[in-house]
LUMLUM-21859 format. One record per atom (N, C-alpha, C): residue number from 1; residue in three letters; atom name; x negated, y negated, z negated. Coordinates in Angstrom, 2 decimals, decimal comma. Example, Ala and Ser with C-alpha at 12.3 -4.5 7.8 and 13.67 -1.06 7.14 Angstrom:
BEGIN
{site 1; "ALA"; "N"; {-13,19; 5,69; -7,80}};
{site 1; "ALA"; "CA"; {-12,30; 4,50; -7,80}};
{site 1; "ALA"; "C"; {-13,20; 3,30; -7,80}};
{site 2; "SER"; "N"; {-12,85; 2,25; -7,08}};
{site 2; "SER"; "CA"; {-13,67; 1,06; -7,14}};
{site 2; "SER"; "C"; {-12,90; -0,03; -7,87}};
//
This chain:
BEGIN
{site 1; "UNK"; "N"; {22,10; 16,08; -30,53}};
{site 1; "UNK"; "CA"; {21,07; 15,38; -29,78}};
{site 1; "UNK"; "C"; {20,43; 16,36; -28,79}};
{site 2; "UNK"; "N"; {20,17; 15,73; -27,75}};
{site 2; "UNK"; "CA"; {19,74; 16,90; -26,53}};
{site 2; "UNK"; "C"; {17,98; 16,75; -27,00}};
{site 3; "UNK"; "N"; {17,23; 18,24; -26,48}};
{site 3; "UNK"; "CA"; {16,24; 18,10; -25,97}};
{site 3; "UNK"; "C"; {15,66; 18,27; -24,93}};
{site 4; "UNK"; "N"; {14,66; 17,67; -24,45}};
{site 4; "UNK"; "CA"; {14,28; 18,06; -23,27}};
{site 4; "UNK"; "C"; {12,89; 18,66; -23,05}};
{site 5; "UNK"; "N"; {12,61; 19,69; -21,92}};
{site 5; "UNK"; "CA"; {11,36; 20,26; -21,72}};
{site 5; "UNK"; "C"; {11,00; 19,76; -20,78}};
{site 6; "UNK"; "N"; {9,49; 19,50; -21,07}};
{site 6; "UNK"; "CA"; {9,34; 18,45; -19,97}};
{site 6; "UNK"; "C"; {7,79; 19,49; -19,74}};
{site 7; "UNK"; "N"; {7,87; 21,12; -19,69}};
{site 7; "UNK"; "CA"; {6,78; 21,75; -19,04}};
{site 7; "UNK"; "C"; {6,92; 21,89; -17,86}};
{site 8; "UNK"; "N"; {7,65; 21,59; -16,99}};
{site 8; "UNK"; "CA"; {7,87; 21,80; -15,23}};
{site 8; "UNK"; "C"; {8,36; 20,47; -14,83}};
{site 9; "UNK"; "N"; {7,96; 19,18; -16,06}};
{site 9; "UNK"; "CA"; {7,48; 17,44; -14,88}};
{site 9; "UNK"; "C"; {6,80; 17,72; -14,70}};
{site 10; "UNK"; "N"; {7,02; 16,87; -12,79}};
{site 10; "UNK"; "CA"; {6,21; 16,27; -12,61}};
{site 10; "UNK"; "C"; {5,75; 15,15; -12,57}};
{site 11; "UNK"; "N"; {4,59; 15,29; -12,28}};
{site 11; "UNK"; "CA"; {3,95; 13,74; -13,11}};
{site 11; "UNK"; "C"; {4,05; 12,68; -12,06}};
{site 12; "UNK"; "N"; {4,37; 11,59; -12,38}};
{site 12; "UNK"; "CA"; {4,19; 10,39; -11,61}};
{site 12; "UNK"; "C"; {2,82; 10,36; -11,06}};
{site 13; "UNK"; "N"; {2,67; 9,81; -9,91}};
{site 13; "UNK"; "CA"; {1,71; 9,76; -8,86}};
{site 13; "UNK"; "C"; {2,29; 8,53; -7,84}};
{site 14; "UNK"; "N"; {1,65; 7,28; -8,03}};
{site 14; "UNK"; "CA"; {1,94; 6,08; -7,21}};
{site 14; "UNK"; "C"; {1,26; 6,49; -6,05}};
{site 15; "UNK"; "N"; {1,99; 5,73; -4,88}};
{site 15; "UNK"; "CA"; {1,59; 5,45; -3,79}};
{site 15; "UNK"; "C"; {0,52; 4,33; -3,41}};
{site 16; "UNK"; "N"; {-0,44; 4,37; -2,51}};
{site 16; "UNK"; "CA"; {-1,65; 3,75; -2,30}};
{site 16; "UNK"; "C"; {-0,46; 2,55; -1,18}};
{site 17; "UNK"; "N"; {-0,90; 1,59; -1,27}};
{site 17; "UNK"; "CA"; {-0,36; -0,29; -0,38}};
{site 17; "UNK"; "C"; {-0,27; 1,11; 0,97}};
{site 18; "UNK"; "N"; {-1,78; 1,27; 1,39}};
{site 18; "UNK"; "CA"; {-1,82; 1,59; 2,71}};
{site 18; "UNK"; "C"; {-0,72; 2,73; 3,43}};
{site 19; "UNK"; "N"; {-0,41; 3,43; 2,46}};
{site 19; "UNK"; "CA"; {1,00; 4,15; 3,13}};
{site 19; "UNK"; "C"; {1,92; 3,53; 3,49}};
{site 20; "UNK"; "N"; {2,74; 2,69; 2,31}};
{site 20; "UNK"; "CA"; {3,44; 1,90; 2,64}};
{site 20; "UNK"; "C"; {3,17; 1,19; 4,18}};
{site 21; "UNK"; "N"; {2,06; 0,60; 4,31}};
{site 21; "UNK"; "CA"; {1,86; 0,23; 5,58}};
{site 21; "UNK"; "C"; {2,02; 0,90; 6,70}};
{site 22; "UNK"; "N"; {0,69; 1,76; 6,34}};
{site 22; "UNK"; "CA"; {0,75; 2,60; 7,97}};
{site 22; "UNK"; "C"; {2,44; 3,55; 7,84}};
{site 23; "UNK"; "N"; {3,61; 3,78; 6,80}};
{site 23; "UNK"; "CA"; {4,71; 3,97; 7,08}};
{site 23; "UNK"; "C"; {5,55; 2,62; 7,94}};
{site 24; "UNK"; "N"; {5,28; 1,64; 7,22}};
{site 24; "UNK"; "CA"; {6,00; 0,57; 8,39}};
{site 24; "UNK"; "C"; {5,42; 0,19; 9,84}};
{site 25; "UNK"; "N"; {4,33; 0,54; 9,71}};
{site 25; "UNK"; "CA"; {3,39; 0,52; 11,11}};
{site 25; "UNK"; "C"; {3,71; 1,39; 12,45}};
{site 26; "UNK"; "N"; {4,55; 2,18; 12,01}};
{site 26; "UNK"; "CA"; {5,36; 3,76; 11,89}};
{site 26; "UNK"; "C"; {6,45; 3,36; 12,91}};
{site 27; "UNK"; "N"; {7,21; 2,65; 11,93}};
{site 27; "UNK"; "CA"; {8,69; 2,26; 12,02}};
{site 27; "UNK"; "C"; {8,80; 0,96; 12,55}};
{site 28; "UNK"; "N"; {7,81; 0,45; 13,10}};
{site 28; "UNK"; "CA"; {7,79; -1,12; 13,77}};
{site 28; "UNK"; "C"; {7,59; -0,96; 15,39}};
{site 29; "UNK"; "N"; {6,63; 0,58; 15,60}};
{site 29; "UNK"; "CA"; {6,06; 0,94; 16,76}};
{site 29; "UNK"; "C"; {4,78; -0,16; 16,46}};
{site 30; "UNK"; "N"; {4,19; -0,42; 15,69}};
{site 30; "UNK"; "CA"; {3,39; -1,46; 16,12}};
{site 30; "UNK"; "C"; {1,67; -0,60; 15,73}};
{site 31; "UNK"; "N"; {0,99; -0,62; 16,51}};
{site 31; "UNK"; "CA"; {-0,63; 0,08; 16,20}};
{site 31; "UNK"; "C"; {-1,65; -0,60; 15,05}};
{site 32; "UNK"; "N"; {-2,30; -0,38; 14,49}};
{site 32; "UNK"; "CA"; {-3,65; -0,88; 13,25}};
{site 32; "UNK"; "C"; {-4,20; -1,67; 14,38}};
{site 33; "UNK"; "N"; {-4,40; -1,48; 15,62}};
{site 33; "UNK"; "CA"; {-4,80; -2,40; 16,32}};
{site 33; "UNK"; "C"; {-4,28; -3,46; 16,49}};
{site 34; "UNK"; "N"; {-2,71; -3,54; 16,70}};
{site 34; "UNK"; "CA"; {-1,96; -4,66; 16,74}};
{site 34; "UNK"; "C"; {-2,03; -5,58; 16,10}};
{site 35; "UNK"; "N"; {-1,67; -5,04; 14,42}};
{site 35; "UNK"; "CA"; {-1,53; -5,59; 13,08}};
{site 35; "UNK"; "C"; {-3,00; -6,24; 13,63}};
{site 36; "UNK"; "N"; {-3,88; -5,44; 13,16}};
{site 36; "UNK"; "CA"; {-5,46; -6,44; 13,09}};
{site 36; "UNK"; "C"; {-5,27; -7,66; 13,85}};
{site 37; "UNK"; "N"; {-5,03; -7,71; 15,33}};
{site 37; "UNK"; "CA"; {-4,98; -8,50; 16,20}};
{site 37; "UNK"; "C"; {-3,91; -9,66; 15,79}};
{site 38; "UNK"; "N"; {-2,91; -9,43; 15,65}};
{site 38; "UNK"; "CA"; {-1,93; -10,42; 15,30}};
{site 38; "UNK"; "C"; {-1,78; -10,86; 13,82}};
{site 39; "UNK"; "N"; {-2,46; -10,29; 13,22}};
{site 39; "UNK"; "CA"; {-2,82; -11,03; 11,46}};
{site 39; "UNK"; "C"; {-3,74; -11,13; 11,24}};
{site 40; "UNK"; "N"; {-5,11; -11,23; 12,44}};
{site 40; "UNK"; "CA"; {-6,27; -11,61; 12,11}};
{site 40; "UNK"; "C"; {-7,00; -11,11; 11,02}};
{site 41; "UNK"; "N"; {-7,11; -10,20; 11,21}};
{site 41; "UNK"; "CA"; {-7,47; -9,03; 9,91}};
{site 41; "UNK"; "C"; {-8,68; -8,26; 10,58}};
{site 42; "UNK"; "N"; {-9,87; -7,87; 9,59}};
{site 42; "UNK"; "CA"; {-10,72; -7,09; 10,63}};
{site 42; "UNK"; "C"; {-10,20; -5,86; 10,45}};
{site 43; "UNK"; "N"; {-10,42; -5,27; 11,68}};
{site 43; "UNK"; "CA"; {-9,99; -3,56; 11,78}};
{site 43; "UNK"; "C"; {-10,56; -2,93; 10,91}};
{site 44; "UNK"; "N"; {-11,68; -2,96; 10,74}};
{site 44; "UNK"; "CA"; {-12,75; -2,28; 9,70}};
{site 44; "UNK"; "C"; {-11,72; -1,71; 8,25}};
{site 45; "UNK"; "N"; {-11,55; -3,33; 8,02}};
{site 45; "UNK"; "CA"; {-10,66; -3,38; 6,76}};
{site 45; "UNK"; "C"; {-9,67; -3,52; 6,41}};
{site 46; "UNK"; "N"; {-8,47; -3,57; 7,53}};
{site 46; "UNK"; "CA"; {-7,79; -2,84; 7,64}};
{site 46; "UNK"; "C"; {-7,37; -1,18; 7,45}};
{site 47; "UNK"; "N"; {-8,08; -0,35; 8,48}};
{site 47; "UNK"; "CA"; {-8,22; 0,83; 8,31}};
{site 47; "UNK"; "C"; {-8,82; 1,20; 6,96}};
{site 48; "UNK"; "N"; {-9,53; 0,92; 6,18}};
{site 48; "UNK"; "CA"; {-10,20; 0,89; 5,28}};
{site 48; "UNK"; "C"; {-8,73; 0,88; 3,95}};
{site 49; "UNK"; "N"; {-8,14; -0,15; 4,32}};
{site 49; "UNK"; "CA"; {-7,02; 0,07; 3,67}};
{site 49; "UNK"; "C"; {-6,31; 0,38; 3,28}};
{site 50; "UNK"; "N"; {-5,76; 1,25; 4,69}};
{site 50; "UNK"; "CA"; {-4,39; 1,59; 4,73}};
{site 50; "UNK"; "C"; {-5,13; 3,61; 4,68}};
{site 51; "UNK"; "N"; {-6,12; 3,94; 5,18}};
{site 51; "UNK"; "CA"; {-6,52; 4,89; 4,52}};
{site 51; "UNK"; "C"; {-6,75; 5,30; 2,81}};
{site 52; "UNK"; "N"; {-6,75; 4,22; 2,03}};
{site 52; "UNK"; "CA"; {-6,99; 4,06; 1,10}};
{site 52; "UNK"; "C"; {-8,53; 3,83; -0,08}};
{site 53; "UNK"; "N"; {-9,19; 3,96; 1,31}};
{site 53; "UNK"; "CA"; {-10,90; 3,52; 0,66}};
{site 53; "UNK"; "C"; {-11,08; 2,30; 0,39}};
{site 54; "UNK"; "N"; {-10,02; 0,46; 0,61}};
{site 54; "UNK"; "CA"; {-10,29; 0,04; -0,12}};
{site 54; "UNK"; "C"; {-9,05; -1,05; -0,58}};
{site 55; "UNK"; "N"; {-8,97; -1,53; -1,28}};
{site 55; "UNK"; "CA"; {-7,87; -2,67; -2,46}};
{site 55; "UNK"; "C"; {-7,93; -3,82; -1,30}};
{site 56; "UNK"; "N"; {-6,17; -3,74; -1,57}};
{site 56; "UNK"; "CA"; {-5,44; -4,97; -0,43}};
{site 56; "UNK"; "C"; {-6,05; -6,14; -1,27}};
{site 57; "UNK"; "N"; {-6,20; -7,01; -0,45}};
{site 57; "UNK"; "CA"; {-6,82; -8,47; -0,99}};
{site 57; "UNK"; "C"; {-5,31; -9,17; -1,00}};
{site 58; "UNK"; "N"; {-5,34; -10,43; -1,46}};
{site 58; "UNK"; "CA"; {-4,24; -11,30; -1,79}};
{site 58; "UNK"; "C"; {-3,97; -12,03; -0,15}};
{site 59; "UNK"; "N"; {-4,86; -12,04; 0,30}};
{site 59; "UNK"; "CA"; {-5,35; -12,88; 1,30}};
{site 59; "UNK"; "C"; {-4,72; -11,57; 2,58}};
{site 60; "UNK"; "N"; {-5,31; -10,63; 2,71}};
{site 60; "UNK"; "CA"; {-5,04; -9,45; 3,38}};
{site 60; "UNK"; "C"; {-3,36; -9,04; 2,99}};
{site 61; "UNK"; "N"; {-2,59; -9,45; 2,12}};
{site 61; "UNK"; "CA"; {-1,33; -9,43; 2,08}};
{site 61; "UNK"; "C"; {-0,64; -10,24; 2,41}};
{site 62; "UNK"; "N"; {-0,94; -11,32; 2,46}};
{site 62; "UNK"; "CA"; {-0,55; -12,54; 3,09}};
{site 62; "UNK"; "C"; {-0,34; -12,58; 4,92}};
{site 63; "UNK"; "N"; {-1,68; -11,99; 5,45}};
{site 63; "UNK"; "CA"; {-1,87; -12,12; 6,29}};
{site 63; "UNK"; "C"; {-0,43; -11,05; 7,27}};
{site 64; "UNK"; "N"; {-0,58; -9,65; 6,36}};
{site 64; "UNK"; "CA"; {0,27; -8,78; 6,43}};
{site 64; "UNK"; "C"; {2,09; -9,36; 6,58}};
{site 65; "UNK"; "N"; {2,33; -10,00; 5,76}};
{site 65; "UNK"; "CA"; {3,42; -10,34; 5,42}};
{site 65; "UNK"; "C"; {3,57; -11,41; 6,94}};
{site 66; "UNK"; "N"; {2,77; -11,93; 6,90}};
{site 66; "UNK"; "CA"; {2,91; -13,23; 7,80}};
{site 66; "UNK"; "C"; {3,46; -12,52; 9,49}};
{site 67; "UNK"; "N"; {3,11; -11,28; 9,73}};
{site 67; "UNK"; "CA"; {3,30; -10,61; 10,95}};
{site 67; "UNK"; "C"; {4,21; -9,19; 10,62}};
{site 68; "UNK"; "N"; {4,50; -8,47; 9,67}};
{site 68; "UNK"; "CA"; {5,55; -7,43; 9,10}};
{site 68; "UNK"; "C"; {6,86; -7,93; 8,43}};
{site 69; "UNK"; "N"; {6,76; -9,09; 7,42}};
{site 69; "UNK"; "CA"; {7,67; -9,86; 6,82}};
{site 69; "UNK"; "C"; {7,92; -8,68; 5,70}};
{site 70; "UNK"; "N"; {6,40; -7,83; 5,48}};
{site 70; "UNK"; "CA"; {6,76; -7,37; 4,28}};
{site 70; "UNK"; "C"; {6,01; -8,37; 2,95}};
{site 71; "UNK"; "N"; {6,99; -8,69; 1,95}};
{site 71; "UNK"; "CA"; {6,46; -9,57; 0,93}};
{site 71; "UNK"; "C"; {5,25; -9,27; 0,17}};
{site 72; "UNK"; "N"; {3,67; -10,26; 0,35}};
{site 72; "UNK"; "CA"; {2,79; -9,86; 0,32}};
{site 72; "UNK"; "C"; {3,01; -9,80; -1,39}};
{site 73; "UNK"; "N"; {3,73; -10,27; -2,31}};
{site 73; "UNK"; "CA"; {4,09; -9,94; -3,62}};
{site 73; "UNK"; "C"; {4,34; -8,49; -3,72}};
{site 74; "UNK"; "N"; {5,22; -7,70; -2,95}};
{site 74; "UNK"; "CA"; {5,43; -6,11; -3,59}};
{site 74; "UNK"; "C"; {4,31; -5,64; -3,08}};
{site 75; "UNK"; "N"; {3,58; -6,33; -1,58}};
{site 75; "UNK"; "CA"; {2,31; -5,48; -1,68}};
{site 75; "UNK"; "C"; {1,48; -5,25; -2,65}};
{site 76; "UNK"; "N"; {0,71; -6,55; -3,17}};
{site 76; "UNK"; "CA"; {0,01; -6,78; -4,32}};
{site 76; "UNK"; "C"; {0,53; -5,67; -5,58}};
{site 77; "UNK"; "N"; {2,14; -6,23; -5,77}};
{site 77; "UNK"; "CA"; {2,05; -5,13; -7,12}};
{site 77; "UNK"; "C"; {2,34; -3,58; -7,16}};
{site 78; "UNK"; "N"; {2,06; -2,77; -5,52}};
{site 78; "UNK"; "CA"; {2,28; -1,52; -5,64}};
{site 78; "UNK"; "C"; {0,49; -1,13; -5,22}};
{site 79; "UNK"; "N"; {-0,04; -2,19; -5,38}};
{site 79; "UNK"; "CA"; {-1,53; -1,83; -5,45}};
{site 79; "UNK"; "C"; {-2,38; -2,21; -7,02}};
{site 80; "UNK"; "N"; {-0,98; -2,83; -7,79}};
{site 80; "UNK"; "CA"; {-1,74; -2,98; -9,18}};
{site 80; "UNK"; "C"; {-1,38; -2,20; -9,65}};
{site 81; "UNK"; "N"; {0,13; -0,94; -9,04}};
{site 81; "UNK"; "CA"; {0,53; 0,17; -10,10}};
{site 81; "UNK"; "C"; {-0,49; 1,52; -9,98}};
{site 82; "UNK"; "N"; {-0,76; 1,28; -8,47}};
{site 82; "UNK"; "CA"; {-1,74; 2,07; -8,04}};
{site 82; "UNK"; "C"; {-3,11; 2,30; -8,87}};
{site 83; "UNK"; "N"; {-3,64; 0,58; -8,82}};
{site 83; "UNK"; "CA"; {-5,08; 0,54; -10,05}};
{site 83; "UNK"; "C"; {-4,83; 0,64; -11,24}};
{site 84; "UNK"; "N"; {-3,67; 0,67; -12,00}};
{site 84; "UNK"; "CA"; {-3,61; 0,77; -13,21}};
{site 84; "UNK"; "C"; {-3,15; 2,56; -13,45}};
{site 85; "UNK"; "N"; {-2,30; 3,09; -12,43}};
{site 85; "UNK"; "CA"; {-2,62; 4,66; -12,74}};
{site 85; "UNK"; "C"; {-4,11; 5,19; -12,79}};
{site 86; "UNK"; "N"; {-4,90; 4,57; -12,08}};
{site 86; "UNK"; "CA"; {-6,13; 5,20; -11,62}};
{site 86; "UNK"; "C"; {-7,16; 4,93; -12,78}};
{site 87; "UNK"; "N"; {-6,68; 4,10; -13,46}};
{site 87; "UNK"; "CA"; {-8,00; 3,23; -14,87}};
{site 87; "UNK"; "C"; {-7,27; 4,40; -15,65}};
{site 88; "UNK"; "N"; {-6,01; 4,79; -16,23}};
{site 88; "UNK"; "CA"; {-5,00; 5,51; -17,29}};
{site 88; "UNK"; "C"; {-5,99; 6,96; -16,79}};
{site 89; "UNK"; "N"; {-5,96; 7,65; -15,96}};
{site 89; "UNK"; "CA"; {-6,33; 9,06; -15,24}};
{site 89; "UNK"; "C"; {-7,56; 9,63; -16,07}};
//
């Protein structure tokens, strides 16, 4: 039976929604201004977001999806793996 040393893991560390975003925001050419503008999103909270100061709304993923065609479902649940590392910490 093998063992393993696990003194040089590293530890899992999820990614915050808003990377994901501002990475496709990236790769779309498209600006936080845009997005806001064309998904009717306030900038405020937007940026707020995708910096990571505050939690994608259901509604704010929707809106997302509706203009990226990223599925506001994986948004939602890489912001619940996110809050549930952060409650575990």
């Amino acid at each position: 039976m093998a063992t393993y040393d696990f003194s040089n893991a590293i530890p899992y560390v999820p990614t915050h929604v808003g990377e994901l975003i501002n990475d496709e925001l990236v790769a779309s050419g498209l600006s936080v201004e845009q997005l806001s503008e064309k998904a009717n999103i306030e900038l405020i909270a937007l940026n707020e977001t995708i910096s990571g100061k505050r939690q994608l709304s259901t509604e704010m993923a929707l809106q997302i999806e509706s203009v990226m065609g990223i599925p506001a479902s994986l948004l939602l649940n890489i912001q619940i793996q996110y809050n549930s590392f952060l409650r575990r910490k």
